[in-house]
PAZAPA-4460 file (N, C-alpha, C; in steps of 0.05 Angstrom, whole numbers, plus 32768, in hexadecimal, padded with zeros to 4 digits):
% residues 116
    n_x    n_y    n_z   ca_x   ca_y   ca_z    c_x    c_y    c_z   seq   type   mol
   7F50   7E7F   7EC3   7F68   7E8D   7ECC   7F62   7EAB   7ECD     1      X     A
   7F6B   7EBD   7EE2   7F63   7ED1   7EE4   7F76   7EE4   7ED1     2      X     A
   7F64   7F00   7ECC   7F7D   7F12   7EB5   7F90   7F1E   7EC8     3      X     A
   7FAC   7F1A   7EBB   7FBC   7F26   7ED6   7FCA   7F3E   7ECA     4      X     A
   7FB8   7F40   7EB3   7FC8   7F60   7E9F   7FB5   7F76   7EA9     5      X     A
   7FA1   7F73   7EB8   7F85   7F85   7EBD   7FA0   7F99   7ECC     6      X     A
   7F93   7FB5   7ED2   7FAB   7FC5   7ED7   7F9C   7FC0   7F00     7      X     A
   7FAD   7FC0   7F09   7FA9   7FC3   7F26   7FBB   7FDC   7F38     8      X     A
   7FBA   7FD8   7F58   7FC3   7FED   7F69   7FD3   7FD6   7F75     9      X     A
   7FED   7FCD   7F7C   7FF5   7FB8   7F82   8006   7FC9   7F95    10      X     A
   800E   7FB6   7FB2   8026   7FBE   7FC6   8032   7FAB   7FD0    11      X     A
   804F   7FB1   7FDC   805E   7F97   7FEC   8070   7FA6   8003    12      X     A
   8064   7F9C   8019   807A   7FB0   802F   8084   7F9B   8033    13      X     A
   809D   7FA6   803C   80B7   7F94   804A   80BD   7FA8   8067    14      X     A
   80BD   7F94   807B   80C4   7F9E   8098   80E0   7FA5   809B    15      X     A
   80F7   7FAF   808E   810E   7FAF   8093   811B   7FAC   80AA    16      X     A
   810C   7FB3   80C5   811A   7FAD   80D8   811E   7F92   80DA    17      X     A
   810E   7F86   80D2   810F   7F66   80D8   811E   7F52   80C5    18      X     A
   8119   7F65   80AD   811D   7F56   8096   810F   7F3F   808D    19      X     A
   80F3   7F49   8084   80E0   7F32   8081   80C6   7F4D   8074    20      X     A
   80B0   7F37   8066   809E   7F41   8058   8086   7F48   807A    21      X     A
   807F   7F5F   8074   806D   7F68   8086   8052   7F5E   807E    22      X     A
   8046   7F44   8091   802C   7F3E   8097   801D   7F47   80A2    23      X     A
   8003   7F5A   8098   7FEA   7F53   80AB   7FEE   7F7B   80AE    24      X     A
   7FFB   7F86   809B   7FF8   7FAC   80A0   7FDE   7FB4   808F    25      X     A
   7FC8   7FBF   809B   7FBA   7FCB   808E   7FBA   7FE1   8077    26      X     A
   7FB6   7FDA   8068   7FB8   7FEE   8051   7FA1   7FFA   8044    27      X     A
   7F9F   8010   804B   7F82   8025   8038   7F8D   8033   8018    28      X     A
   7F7D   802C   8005   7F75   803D   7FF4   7F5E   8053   7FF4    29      X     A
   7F71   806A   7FEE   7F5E   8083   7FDF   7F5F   8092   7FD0    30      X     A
   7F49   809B   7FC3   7F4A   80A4   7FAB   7F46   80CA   7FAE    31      X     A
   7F61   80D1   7FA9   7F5F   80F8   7FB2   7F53   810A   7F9B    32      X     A
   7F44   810B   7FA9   7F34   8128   7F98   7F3E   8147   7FA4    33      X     A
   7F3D   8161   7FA2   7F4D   8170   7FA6   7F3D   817E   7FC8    34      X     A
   7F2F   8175   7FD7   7F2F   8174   7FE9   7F20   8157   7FFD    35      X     A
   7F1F   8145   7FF1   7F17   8133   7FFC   7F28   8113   7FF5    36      X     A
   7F23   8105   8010   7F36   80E0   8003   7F21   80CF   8006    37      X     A
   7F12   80CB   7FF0   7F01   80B4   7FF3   7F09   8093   7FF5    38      X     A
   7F0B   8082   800A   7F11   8066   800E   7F02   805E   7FF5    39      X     A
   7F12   804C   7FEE   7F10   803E   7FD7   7F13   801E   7FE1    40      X     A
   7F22   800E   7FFA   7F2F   7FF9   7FFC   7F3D   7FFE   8011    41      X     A
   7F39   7FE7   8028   7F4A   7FDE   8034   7F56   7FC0   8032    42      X     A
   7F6D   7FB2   8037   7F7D   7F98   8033   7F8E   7F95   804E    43      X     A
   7F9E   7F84   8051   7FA7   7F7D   8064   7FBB   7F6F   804C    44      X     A
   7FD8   7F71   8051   7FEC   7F64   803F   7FF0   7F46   804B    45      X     A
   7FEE   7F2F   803E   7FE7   7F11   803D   8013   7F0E   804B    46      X     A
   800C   7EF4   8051   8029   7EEB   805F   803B   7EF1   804E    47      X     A
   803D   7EFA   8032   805B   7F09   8021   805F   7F2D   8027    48      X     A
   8048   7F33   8033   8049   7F50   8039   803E   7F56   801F    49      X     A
   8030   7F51   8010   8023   7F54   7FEE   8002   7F5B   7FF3    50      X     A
   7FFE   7F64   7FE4   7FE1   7F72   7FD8   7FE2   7F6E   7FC2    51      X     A
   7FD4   7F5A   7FB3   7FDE   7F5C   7F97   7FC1   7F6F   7F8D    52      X     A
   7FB2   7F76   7F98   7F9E   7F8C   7F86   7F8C   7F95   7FA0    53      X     A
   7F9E   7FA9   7FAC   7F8B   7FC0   7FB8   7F70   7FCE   7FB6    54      X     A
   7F66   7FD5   7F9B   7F54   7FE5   7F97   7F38   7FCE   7F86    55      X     A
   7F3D   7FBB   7F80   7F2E   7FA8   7F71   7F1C   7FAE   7F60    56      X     A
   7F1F   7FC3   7F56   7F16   7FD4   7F42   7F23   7FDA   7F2A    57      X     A
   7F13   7FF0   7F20   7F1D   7FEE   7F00   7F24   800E   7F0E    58      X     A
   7F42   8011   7EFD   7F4D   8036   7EFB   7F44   8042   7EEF    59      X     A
   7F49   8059   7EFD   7F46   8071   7EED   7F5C   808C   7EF2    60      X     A
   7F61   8096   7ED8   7F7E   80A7   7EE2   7F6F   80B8   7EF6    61      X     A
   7F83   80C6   7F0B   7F78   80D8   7F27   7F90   80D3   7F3C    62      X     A
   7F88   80DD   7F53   7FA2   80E2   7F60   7F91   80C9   7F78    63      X     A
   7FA6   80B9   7F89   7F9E   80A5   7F94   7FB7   80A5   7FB7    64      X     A
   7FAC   809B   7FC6   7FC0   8094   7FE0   7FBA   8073   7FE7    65      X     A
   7FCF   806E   7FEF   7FD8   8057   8009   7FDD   805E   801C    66      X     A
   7FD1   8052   802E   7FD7   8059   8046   7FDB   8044   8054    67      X     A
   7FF7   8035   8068   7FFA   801F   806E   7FFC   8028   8091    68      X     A
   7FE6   8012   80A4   7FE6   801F   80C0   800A   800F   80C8    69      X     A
   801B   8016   80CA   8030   8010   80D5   8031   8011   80F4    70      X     A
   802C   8022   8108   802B   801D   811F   801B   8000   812B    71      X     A
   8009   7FFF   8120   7FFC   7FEC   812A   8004   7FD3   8124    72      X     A
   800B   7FCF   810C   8024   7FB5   8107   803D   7FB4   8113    73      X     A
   8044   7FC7   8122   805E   7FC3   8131   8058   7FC5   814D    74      X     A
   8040   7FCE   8159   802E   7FC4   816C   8029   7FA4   8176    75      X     A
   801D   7F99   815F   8018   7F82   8153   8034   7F6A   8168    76      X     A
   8049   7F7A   8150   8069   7F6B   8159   807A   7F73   8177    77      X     A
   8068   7F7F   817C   8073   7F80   81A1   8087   7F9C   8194    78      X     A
   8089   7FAD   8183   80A4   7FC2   8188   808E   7FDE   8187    79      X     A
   809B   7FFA   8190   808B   8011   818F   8094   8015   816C    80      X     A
   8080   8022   8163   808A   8039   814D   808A   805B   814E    81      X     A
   809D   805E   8146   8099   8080   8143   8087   8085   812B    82      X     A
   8088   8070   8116   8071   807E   8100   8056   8073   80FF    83      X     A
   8044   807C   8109   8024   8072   8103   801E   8069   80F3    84      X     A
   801E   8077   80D8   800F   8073   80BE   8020   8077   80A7    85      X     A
   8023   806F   8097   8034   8078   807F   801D   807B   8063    86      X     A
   801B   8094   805B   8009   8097   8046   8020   80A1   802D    87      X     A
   800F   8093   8019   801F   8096   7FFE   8010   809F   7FED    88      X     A
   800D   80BB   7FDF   8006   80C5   7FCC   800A   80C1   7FB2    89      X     A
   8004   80B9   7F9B   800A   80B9   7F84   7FF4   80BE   7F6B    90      X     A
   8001   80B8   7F57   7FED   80CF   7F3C   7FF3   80AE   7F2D    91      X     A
   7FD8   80A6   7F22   7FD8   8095   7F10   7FC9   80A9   7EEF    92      X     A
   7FD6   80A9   7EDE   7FDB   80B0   7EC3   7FCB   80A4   7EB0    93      X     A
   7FD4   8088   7EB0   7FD1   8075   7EA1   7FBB   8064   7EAD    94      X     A
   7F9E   805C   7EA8   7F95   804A   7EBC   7F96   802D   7EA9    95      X     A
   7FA6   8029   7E9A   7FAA   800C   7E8E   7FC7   8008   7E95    96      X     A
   7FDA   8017   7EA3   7FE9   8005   7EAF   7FE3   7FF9   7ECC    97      X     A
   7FF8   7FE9   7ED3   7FFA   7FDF   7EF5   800E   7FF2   7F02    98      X     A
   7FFE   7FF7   7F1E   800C   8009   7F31   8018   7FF4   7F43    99      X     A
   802F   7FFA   7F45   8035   7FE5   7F63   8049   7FF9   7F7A   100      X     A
   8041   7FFE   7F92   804F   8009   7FA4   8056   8000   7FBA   101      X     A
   8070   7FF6   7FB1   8078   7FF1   7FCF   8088   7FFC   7FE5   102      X     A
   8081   7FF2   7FFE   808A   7FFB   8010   80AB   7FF2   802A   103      X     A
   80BD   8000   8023   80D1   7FEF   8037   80C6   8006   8056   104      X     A
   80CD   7FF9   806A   80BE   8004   8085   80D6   7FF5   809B   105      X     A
   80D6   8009   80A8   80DB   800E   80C9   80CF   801D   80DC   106      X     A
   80D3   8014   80FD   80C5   802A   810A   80CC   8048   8102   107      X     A
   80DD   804B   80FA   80E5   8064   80FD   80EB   806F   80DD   108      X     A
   80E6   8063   80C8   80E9   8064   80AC   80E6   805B   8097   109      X     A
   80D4   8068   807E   80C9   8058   806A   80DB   805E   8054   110      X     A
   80CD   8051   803F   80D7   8057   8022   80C6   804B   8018   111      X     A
   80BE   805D   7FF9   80AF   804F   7FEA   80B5   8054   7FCC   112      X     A
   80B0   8050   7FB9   80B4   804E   7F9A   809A   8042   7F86   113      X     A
   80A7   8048   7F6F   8091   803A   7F5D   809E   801D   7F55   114      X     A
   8094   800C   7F58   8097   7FF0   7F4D   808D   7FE9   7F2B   115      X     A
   8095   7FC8   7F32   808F   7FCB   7F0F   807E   7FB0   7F1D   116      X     A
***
């Protein structure tokens, strides 16, 4: 049985226009240094719109992004988007907790938060 207390980078978009879990959006990890973003991971979110471990690695506190290609998933679904890319910056502190960020999304508007 795998450890599911290991701390991870976890995400879940939801397509709101549709109202349904977004399949198949590419998602990049990187890891920000104060002038550079080193790729760490790319994923593709499984048919719940879930990533359950982005970075498949072990943490370390530092400042980190997501970046989810949104245009091209709404490409994908036959509609235009006005937003390309949605990148998410955040500061992990702690590298023995779990990060989870998810994403609510439209062509035209995101939202994101810290999860538990």
């Amino acid at each position: 049985m795998p450890n599911t207390n290991r701390p991870t980078i976890s995400t879940h978009v939801l397509d709101t226009t549709r109202g349904e879990p977004a399949a198949g959006i590419s998602v990049l990890l990187f890891r920000l240094d104060a002038h550079d973003r080193s790729l760490l991971g790319t994923r593709e979110t499984d048919a719940d719109g879930r990533i359950g471990d982005i970075g498949q690695g072990p943490l370390a506190p530092g400042r980190y992004g997501l970046s989810f290609e949104i245009a091209a998933y709404y490409k994908k679904k036959g509609s235009p988007s006005f937003l390309e890319r949605v990148t998410v910056d955040f500061e992990i502190s702690d590298a023995t907790r779990r990060y989870h960020i998810p994403l609510l999304m439209s062509p035209f508007s995101c939202t994101s938060y810290r999860g538990s």
